[in-house]
Structures are given as C-alpha cells and as structure tokens.
C-alpha positions as CSV (number, residue, x, y, z in Angstrom):
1,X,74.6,-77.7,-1.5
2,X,74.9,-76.6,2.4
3,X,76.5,-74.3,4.0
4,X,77.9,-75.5,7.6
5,X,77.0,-72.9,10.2
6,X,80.9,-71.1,9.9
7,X,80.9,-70.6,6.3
8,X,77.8,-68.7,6.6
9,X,78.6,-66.5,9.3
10,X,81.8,-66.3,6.7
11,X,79.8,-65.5,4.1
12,X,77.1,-63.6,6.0
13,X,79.8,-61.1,7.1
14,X,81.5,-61.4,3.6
15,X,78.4,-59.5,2.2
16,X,78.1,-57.4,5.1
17,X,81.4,-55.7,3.9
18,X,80.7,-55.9,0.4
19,X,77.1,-54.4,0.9
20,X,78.6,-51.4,3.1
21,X,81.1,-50.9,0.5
22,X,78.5,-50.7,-2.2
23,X,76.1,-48.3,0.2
24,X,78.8,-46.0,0.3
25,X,79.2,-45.7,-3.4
26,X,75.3,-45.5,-3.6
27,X,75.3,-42.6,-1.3
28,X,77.7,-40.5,-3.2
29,X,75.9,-41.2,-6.5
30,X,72.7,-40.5,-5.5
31,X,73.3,-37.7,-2.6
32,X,71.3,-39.2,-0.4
33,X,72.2,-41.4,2.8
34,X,71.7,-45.1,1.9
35,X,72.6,-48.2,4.1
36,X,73.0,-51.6,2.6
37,X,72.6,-54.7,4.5
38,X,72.9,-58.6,3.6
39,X,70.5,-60.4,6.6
40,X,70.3,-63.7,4.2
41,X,73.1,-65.7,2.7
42,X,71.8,-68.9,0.8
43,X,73.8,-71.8,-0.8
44,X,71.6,-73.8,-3.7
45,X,72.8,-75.9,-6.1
46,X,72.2,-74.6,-9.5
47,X,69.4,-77.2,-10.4
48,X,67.1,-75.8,-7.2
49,X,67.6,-72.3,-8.4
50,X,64.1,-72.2,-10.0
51,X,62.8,-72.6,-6.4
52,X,64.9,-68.9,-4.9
53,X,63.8,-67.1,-8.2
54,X,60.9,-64.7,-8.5
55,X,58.9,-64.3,-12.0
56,X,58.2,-60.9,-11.5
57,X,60.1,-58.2,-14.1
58,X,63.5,-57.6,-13.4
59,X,66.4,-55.4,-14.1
60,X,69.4,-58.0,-14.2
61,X,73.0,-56.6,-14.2
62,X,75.4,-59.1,-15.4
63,X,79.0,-59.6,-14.8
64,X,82.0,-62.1,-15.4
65,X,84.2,-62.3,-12.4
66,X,87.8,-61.2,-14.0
67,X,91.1,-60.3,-11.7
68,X,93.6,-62.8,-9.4
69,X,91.5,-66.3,-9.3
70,X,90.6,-69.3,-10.2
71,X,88.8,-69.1,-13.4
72,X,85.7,-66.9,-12.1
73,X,82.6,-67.1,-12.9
74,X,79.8,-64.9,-13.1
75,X,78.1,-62.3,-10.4
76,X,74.9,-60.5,-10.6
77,X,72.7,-58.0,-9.2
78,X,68.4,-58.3,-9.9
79,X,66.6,-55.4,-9.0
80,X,62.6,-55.6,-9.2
81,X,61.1,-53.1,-11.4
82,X,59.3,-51.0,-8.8
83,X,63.3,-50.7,-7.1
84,X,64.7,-49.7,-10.5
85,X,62.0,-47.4,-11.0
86,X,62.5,-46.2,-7.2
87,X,66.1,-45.5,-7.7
88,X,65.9,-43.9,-10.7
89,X,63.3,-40.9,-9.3
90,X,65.2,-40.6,-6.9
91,X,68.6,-40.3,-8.9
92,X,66.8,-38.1,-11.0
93,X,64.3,-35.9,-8.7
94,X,61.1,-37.7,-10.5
95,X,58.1,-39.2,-9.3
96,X,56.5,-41.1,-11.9
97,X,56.6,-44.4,-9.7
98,X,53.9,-46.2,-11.7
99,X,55.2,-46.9,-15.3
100,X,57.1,-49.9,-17.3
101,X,61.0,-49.8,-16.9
102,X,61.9,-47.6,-19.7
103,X,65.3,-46.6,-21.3
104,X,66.5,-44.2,-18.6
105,X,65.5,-46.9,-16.0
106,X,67.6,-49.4,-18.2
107,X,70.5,-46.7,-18.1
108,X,69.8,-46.6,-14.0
109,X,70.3,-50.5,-13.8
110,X,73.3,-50.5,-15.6
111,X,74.8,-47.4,-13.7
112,X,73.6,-48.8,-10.3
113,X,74.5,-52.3,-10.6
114,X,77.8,-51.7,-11.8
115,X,78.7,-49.4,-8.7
116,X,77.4,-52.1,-6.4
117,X,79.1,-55.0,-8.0
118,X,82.5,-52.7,-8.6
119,X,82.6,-52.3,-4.7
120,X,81.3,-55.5,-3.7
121,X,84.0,-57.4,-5.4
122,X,86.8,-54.5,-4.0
123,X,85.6,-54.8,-0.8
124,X,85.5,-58.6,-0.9
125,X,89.0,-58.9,-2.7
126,X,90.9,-56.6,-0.1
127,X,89.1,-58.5,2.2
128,X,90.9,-61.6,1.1
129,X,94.0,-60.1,-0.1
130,X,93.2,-60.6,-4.4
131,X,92.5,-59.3,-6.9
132,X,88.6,-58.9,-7.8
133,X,87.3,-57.0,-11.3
134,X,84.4,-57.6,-12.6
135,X,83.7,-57.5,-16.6
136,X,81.8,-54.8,-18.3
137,X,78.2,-55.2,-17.7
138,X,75.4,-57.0,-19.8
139,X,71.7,-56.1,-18.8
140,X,68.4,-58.0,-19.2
141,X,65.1,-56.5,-18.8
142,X,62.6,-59.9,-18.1
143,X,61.5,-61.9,-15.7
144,X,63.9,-62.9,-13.4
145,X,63.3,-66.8,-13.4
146,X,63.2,-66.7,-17.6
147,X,66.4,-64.0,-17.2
148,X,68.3,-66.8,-14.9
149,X,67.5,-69.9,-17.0
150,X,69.3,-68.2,-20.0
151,X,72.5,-67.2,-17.5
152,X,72.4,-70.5,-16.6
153,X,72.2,-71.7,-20.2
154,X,75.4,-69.9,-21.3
155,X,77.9,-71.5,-18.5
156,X,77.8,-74.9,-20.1
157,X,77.5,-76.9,-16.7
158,X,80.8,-75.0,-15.7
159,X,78.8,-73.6,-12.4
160,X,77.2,-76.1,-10.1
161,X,76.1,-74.1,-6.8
162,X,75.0,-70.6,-6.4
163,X,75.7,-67.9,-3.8
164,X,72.8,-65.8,-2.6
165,X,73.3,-62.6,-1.0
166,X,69.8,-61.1,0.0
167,X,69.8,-57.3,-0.2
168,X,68.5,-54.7,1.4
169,X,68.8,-51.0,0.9
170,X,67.0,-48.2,3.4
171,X,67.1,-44.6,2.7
172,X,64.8,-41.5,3.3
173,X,62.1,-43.6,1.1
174,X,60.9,-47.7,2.5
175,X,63.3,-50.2,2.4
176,X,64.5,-51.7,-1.3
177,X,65.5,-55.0,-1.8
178,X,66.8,-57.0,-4.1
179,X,70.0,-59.6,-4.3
180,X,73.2,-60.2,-5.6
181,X,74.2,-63.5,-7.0
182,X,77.4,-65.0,-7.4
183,X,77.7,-68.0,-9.6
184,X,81.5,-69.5,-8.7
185,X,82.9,-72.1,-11.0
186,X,84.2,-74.7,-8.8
187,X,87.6,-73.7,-8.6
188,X,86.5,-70.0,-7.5
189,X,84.1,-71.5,-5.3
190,X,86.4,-73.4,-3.0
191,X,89.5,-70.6,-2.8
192,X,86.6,-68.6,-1.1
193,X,85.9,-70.8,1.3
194,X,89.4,-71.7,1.9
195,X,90.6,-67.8,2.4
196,X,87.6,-67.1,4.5
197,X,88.4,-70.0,6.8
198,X,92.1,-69.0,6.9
199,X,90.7,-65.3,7.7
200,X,88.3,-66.3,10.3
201,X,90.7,-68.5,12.0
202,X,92.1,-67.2,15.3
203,X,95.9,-67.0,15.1
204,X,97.4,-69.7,17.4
C-alpha cells in the first residue's frame, strides 16, 4: 500500500489539524501548554504491520469509527508506558516515573486517549464536512505488537491497509511520542482520499 506524494501531504496535514485539535484539549486537561505534531504519515498494508509495531508495553486506546460514513472502521492511540506514566504525574502532580502502569495509569490512558481521538476525528470531520464519532473506548495494557495482532484478529479481513499518524507531544517536560492508527475498511478508506483530493484541489 503507497501513498502517492499528494495524499500524503493530504494526509500529513490531515493529522496536522487533528493533532492541534487534540493538543488543545490536552492542554486544558492537564493545565499545562502542550503542542502536538504529526511529522510521519505511513500507509502499510495490514499484513506488513508487524514490521511498524514495537514490542515494548503499551497503553492501547481503542475505538470504532461511528458518525456520517462508509462503514468505519477502527482508530487507535498507543502510548508507551514511560508516556502513560509521564502524563499521568503530570496530570496528577506525581513523580514516581519508574513503576509498572498501574490502575490510575490505566484510568489516564483511557481519559487521555479518548480526548485525543474525540478531537482528532472532530477536527478531521469538519475538516471534510461529516460527521466523525468515535465509539466508547476499549483499553489494552500489553505489548503493542501482541495488542495489534488481536485488533487485527477481530476485523475479520474487513481492513486491508493501515494509516499511521506518528505523534509527538512537547511540553515543559522532553518530547512524548507515541501514534495514532486508523484502520479504514475500504469503503472509509477511499471517501478519505476522495474528499481530501476534492479539498486540496484549487477551485478552477
């Protein structure tokens, strides 16, 4: 699955919007200035996906994309445990930073990745003039390659390519990172590209 050079500058600037959206809603959350960027946009096809997936433990945030299209699909959000852990002290004032994701961490993922997917998908939907919702949110605590495989499991073949929105967040503390997914059926997959080229394309 490739990605000619417009769809993703489309794409790149797609998450771009979506990521400052979900920034925003970070910031108010947590009180503290946060910027969100997406510097890598990545198109593999579903059978590669072992290849873009870490092993290391994961909070994964996952969501069934609901609203005004083509029969959706799923999107997620994997945070590494030492960026859960991160963005819990600083949610909560802690320091602990060396310790096993625990159940307030778990609570954290949940909270976090739900605000971040909520305003990617607004963002990306009034971008494209639709409707966008995503589904309440399941979370897995694992490692992220053995967390994917049993996504992946579940869709039934519906899903044959996956979107891959590299994240990264800066505040007062280093840089985070971690990615969002989206995992388009088909259908979904090619009414993005079609309103994204019909968005990008200078009026004549």
């Amino acid at each position: 699955m490739e990605l000619d050079p417009f769809q993703t500058d489309a794409l790149r600037e797609l998450g771009n919007i979506g990521a400052a959206h979900a920034a925003t809603s970070l910031s108010q959350m947590l009180m503290s200035p946060i910027e969100m960027t997406v510097p890598e946009v990545q198109a593999v096809d579903i059978a590669d996906m072992h290849n873009y997936i870490g092993n290391e433990i994961s909070a994964i945030v996952v969501f069934q994309i609901q609203g005004e299209v083509a029969d959706g699909g799923y999107i997620v959000v994997s945070m590494p445990q030492e960026t859960i852990v991160r963005l819990t002290n600083q949610m909560l004032g802690t320091t602990d930073a060396d310790r096993e994701i625990n159940e307030m961490d778990q609570s954290a993922a949940i909270e976090i990745g739900n605000i971040m997917i909520s305003a990617f998908l607004d963002a990306t939907a009034e971008l494209l003039e639709i409707v966008m919702l995503p589904s309440p949110p399941a979370l897995a605590i694992d490692m992220a390659h053995a967390a994917f495989e049993s996504i992946i499991a579940q869709m039934a073949g519906d899903v044959n390519g996956i979107l891959i929105f590299n994240t990264e967040l800066t505040s007062e503390a280093p840089p985070i990172y971690g990615s969002i997914y989206m995992l388009p059926k088909p259908e979904l997959m090619q009414q993005l590209f079609t309103m994204l080229e019909d968005l990008m394309t200078p009026l004549t």
